[in-house]
C-alpha positions as CSV (number, residue, x, y, z in Angstrom):
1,X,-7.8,-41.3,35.7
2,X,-10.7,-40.1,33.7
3,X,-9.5,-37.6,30.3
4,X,-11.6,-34.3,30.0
5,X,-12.6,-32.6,26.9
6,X,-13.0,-28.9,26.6
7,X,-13.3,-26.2,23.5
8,X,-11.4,-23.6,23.2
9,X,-11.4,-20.2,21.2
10,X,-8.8,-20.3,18.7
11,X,-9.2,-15.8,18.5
12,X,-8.8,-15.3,22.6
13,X,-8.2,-18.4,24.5
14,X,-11.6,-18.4,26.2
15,X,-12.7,-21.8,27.4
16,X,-16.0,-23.5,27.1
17,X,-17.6,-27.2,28.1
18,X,-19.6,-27.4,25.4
19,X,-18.9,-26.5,21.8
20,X,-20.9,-23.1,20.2
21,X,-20.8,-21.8,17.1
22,X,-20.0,-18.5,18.5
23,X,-17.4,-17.3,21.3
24,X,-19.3,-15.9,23.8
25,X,-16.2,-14.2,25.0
26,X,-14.9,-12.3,21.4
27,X,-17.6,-13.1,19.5
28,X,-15.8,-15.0,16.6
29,X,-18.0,-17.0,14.7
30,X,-16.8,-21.1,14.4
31,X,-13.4,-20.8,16.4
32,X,-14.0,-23.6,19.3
33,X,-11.4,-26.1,18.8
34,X,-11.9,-29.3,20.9
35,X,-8.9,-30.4,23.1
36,X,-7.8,-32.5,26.4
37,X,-8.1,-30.3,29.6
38,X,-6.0,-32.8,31.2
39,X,-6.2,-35.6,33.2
40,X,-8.0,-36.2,36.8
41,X,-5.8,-37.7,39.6
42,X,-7.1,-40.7,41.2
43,X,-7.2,-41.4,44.8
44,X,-3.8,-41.3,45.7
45,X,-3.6,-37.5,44.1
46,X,-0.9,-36.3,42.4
47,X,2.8,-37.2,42.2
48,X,5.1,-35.5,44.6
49,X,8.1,-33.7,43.2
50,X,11.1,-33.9,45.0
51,X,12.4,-30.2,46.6
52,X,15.1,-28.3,44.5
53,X,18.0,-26.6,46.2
54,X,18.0,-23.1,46.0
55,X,20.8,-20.7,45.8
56,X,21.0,-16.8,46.4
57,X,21.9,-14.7,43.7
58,X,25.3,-14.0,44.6
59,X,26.2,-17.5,44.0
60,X,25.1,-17.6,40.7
61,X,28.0,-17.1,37.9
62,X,27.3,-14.4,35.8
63,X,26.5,-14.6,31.8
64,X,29.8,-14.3,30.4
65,X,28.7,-14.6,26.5
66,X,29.0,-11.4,24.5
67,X,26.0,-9.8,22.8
68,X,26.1,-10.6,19.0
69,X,26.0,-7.4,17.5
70,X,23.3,-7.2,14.1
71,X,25.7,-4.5,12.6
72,X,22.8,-2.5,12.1
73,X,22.7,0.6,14.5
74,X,19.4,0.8,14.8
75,X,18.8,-3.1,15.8
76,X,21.2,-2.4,18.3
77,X,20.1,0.2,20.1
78,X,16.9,-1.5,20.7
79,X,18.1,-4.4,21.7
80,X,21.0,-3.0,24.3
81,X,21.0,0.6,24.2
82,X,24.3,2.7,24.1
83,X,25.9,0.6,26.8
84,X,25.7,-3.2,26.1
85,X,24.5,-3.8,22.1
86,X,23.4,-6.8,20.2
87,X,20.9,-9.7,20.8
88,X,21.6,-11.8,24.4
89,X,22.2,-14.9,24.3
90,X,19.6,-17.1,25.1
91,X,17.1,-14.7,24.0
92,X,13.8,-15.4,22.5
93,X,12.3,-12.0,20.6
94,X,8.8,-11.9,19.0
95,X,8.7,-9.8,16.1
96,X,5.0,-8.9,15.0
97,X,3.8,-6.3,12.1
98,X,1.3,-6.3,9.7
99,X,1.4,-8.1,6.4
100,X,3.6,-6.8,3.5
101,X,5.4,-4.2,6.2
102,X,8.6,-6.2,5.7
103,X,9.0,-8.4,8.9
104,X,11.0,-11.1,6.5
105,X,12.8,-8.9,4.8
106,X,14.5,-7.4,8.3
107,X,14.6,-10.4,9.3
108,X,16.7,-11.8,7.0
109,X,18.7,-8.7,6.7
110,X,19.5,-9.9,10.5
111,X,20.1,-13.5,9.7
112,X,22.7,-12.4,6.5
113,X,24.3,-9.5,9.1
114,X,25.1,-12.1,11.8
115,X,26.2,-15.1,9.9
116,X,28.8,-12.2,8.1
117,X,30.2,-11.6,11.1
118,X,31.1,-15.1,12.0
119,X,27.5,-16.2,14.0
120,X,26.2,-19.8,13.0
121,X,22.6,-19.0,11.8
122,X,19.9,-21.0,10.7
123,X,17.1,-19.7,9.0
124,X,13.5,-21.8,9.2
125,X,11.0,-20.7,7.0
126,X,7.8,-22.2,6.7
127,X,6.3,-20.0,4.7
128,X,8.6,-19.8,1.6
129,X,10.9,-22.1,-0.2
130,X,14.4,-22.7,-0.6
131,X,14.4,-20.9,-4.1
132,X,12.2,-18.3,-3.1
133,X,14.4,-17.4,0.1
134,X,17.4,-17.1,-2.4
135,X,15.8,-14.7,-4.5
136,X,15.4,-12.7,-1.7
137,X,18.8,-13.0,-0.3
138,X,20.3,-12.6,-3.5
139,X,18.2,-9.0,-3.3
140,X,19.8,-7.8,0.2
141,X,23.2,-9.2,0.0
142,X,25.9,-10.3,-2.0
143,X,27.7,-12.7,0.3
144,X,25.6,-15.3,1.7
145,X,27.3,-18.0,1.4
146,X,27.7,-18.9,5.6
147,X,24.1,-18.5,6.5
148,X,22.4,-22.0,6.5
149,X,18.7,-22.5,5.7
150,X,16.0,-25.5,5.6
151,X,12.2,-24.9,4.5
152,X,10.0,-26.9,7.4
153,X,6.6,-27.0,9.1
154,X,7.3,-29.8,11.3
155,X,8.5,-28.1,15.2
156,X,10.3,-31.3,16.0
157,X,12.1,-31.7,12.2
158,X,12.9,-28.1,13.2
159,X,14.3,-28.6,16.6
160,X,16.2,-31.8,15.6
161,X,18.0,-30.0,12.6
162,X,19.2,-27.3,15.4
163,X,20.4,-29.9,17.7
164,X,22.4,-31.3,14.8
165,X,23.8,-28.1,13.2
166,X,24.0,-25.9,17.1
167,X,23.5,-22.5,15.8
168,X,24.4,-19.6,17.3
169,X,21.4,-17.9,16.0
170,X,17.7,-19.4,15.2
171,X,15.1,-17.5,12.7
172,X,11.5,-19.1,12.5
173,X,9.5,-17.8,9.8
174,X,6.7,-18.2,11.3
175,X,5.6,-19.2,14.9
176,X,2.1,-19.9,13.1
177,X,3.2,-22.1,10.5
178,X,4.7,-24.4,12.7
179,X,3.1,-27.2,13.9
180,X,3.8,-30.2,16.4
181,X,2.1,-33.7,17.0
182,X,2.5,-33.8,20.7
183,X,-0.1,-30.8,20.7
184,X,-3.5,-30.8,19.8
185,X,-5.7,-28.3,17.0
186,X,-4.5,-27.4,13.8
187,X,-1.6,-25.0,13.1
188,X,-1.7,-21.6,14.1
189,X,-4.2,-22.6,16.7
190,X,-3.8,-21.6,20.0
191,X,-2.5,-24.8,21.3
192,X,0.2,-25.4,18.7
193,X,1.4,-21.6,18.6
194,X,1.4,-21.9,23.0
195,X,3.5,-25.4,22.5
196,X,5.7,-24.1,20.2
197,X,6.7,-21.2,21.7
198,X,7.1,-22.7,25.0
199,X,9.1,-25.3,23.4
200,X,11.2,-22.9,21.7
201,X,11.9,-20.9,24.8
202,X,12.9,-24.4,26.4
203,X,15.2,-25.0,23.7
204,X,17.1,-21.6,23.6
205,X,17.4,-21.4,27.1
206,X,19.2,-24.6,27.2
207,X,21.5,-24.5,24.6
208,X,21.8,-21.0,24.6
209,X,20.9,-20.2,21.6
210,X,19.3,-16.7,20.6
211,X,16.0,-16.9,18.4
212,X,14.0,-14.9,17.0
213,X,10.2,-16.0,15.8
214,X,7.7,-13.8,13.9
215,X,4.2,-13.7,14.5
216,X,1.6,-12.8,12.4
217,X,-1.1,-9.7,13.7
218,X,-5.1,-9.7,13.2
219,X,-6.8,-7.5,11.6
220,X,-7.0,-4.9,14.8
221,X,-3.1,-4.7,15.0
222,X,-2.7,-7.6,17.8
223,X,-0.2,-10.6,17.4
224,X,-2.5,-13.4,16.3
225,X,-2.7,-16.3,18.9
226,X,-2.8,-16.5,22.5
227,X,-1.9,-13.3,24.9
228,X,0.7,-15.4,26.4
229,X,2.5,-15.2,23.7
230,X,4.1,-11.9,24.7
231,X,4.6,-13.5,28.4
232,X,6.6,-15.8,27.3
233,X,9.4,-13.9,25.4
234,X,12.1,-12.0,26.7
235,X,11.8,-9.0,23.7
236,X,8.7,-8.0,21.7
237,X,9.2,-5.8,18.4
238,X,6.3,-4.5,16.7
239,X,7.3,-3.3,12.7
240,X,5.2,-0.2,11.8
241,X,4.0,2.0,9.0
242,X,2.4,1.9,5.9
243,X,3.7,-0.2,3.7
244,X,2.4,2.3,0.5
245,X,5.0,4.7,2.2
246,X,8.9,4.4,2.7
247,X,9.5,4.9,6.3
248,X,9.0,1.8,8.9
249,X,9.2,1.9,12.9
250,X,10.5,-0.8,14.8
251,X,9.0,0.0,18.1
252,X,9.9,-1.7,21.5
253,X,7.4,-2.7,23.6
254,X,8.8,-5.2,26.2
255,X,12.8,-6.2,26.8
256,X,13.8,-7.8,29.9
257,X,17.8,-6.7,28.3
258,X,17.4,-3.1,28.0
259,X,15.0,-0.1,27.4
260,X,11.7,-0.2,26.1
261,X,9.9,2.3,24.1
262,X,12.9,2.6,22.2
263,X,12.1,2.8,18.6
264,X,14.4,2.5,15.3
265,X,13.6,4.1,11.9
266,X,13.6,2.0,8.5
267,X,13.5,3.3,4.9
268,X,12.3,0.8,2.8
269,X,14.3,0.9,-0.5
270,X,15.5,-1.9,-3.5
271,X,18.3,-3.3,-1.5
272,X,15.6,-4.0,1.9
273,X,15.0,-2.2,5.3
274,X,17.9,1.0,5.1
275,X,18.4,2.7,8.8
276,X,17.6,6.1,8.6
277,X,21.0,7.7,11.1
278,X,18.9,11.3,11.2
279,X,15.3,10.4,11.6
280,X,14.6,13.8,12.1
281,X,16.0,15.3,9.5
282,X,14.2,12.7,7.4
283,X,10.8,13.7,8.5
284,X,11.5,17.0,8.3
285,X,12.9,16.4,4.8
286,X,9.7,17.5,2.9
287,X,8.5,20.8,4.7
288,X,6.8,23.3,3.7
289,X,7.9,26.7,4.6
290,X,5.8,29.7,5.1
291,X,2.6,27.9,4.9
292,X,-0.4,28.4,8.1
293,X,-1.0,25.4,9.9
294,X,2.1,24.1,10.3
295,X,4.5,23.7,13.5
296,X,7.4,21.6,14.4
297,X,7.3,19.8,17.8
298,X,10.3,17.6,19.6
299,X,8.2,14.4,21.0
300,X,10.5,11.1,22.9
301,X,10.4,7.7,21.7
302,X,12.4,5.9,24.5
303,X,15.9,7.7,25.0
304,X,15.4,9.2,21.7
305,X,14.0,12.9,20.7
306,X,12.2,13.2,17.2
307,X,11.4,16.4,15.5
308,X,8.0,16.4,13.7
309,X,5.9,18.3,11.7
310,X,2.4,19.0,12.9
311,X,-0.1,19.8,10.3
312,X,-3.4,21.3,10.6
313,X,-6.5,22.6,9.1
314,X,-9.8,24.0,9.4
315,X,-12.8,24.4,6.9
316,X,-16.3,25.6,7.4
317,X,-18.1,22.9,8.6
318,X,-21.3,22.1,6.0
319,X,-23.0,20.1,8.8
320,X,-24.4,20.7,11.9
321,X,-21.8,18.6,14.0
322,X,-18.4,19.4,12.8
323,X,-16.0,17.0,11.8
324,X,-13.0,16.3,14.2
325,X,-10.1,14.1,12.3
326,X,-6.5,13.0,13.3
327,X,-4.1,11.0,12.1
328,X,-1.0,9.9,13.9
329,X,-2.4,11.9,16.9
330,X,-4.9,11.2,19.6
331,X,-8.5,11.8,18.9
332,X,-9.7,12.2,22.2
333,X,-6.7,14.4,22.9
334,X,-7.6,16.3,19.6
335,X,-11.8,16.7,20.8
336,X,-10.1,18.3,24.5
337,X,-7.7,20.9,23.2
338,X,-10.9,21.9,20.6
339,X,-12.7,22.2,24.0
340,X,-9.6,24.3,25.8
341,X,-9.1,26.4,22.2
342,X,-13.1,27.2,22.3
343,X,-13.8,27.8,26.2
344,X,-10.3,29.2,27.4
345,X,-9.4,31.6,24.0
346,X,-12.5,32.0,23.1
347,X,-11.4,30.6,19.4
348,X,-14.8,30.2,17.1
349,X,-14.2,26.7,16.2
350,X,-17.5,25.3,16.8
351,X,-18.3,25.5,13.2
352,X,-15.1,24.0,12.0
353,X,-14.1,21.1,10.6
354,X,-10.3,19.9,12.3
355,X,-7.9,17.7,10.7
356,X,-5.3,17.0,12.3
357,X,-1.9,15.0,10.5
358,X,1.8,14.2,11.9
359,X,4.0,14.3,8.4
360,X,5.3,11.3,7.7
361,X,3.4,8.8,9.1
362,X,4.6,8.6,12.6
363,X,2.0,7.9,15.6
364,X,2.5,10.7,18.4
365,X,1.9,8.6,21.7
366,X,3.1,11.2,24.9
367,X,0.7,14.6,25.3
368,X,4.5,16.9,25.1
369,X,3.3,17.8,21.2
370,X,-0.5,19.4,22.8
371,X,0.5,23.4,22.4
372,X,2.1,22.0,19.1
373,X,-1.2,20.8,17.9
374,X,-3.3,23.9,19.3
375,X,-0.5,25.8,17.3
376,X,-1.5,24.4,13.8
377,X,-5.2,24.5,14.7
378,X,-5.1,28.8,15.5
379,X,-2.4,29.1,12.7
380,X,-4.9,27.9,10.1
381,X,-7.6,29.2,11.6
382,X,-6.4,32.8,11.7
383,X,-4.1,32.3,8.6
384,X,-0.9,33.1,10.1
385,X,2.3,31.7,9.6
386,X,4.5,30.3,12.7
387,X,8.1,31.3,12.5
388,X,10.0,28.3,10.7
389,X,13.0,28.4,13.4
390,X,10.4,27.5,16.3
391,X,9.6,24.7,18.1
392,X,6.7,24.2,20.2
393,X,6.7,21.8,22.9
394,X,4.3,21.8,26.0
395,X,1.1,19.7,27.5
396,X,-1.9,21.5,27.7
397,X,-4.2,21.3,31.1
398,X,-8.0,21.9,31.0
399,X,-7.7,25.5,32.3
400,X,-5.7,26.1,29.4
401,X,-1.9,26.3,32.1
402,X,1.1,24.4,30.4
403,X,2.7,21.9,31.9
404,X,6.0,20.3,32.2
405,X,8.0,17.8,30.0
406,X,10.3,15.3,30.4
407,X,14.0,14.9,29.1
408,X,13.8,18.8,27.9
409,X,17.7,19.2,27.6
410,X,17.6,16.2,24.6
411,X,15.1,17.8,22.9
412,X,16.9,21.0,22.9
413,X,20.0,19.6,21.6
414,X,18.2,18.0,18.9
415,X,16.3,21.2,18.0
416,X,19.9,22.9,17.6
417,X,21.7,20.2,15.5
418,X,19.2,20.8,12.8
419,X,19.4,24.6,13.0
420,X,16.1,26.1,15.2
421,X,16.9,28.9,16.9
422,X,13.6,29.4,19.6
423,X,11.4,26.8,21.6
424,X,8.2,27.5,23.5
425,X,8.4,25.2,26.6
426,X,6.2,25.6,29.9
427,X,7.5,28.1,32.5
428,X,7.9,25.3,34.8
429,X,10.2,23.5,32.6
430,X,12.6,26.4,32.5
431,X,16.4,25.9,32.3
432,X,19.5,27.5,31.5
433,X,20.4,25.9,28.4
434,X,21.8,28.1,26.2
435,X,21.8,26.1,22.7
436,X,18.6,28.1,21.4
437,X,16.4,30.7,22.9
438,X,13.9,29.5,25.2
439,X,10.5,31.5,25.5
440,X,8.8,30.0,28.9
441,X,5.1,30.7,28.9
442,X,2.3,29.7,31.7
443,X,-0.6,28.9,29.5
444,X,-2.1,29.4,25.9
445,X,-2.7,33.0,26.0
446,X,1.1,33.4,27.2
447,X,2.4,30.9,24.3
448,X,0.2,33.2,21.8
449,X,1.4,36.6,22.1
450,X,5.5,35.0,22.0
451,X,5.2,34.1,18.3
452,X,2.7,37.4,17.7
């Protein structure tokens, strides 16, 4: 059996035979890491396995662990929803966000939570120290006295500690600190972060033992290290938000256990990561009344509605080519309904500059907020004032027509509990809900001459 070399991108995982200074693949400059490909079989070929009986599912006992319930409401609804709470056993979740957001603060706050409630937790750091950990439980919590703790880099120091102690619950802090001398590259490389999460996954599944990693992100907002990183896990959290402002979002993205899209609102305040119980309420906290170019939309994140302030304005344009800005909203989705406003109501934007801001920081990712946004856009145009007990919710076509939404009886029972009294919603999405008056409309034009 002959060994093979080959060099590998630490940035994307692209292969090479011969070493570069550049990736041809991303373009990183000096990221080829030299490691085995593996070994060639001789003559005889490879071993064979021997076959492994297979059973059908209705054979199989099912889990019969509990969930472990964080005792943090919003934690839990991501994790299980309103049926089944708490982190599964077993589980492996990937926490990603950027740096200073507050990913070891939460964390923690999860590690503290648990081991109050009578779940064996060990917390690995490899980042910070003993002492510096303890200043930082001593901030969130008074009583953490049951939670226990080591300060390691070394994967198989780590895994032999947890065989010893047999946690319930396993923190590493981080995935890209660790490293492990049965893999090759340096760590955070992408063979020692792929070895040690596969390891990891290995390790919980066996013992049963639910642990959570976080992973750094790169500069573009993706989890640093290879894409099969995400595979691998069973839940993958992304923390959001600016971390100059109070408010995080710990979005959802995959969960083999429940829901996904589901999201869960932080404020960030002296004692850690605070769940907001209103979210809207909260980001509707700081409106202005009476003011053009504002309107309040209802937009889903998972099973969850979310009332948000839409903000727009408009200026004469000192250049030639207008200026089209959004924050927290689509650009491209902001450039067509300019298009629809100009062409379909014959609105003289095309020497205007558009910005375009969702209050409070959240990112607006489903097109139900577009009549919303065209809204704000005429309102400060024209410098009129939409009535502060509407709501607005429709997506707008290219012909200017307004088209259905989904889950339209949850946003109207939001839009109620905080006290609106009318909603513009497509004609098509017409129903006999009786919380607040509904004004159906078929397009723009329609939509326009309901609020005057």
């Amino acid at each position: 059996m002959k060994p093979q070399t080959i060099f590998v991108c630490s940035q994307c995982d692209a292969q090479f035979p011969k070493w570069a200074g550049r990736c041809l693949s991303c373009g990183a400059w000096n990221t080829l890491i030299q490691q085995a490909a593996g070994l060639t079989f001789g003559p005889g070929g490879p071993a064979k396995a021997s076959a492994i009986k297979a059973e059908t599912l209705a054979a199989v006992a099912s889990p019969t662990g509990r969930r472990y319930e964080t005792g943090i409401s919003e934690l839990d609804q991501i994790f299980g929803g309103q049926a089944s709470s708490g982190i599964v056993p077993g589980s492996l979740v990937l926490l990603g966000g950027d740096p200073g957001i507050g990913k070891s603060t939460l964390t923690l706050q999860l590690a503290l939570g648990l081991s109050g409630r009578g779940i064996k937790t060990l917390y690995v750091s490899g980042e910070e120290s003993l002492p510096q950990l303890k200043l930082r439980a001593e901030r969130l919590s008074s009583d953490f006295s049951g939670m226990l703790a080591v300060s390691e880099n070394n994967l198989d120091a780590v895994l032999a500690t947890a065989e010893a102690e047999k946690p319930k619950f396993l923190v590493i802090d981080s995935i890209q600190t660790m490293f492990s001398e049965s893999a090759s590259g340096v760590a955070g490389g992408v063979a020692q972060v792929s070895a040690a999460t596969m390891r990891l996954m290995e390790f919980a599944k066996e013992r049963d033992i639910a642990t959570l990693i976080i992973g750094h992100v790169t500069k573009e907002g993706n989890l640093a290290g290879p894409r099969l990183l995400e595979h691998m896990v069973d839940v993958v959290l992304y923390l959001e938000g600016d971390r100059f402002l109070a408010y995080r979002l710990l979005r959802c993205v995959k969960n083999r256990f429940g829901r996904t899209d589901e999201v869960g609102v932080f404020e960030m305040k002296n004692q850690g990561l605070v769940a907001v119980e209103n979210p809207s309420r909260a980001f509707l906290a700081e409106r202005v009344m009476r003011q053009p170019g504002a309107v309040v939309t209802c937009t889903m994140e998972g099973s969850r509605p979310l009332l948000l302030e839409i903000q727009a304005l408009t200026s004469k344009s000192q250049f030639n080519y207008p200026k089209r800005t959004a924050t927290g909203y689509d650009l491209n989705r902001l450039l067509l309904l300019s298009a629809v406003l100009q062409k379909r109501l014959s609105a003289k934007i095309y020497d205007q500059d558009i910005f375009v801001s969702v209050a409070g920081g959240f990112k607006i990712n489903e097109t139900a907020c577009d009549l919303a946004v065209a809204f704000a856009i005429l309102s400060s145009l024209k410098d009129f004032v939409v009535p502060a007990d509407l709501i607005a919710v429709g997506e707008v076509g290219l012909t200017g027509e307004l088209r259905m939404v989904g889950n339209l009886e949850r946003r109207i029972t939001e839009a109620a509990k905080l006290g609106f009294k009318k909603m513009i919603i497509p004609a098509a999405s017409a129903t006999a809900a009786s919380k607040l008056k509904l004004l159906p409309a078929h397009d723009l034009s329609e939509a326009l001459k309901l609020i005057g």
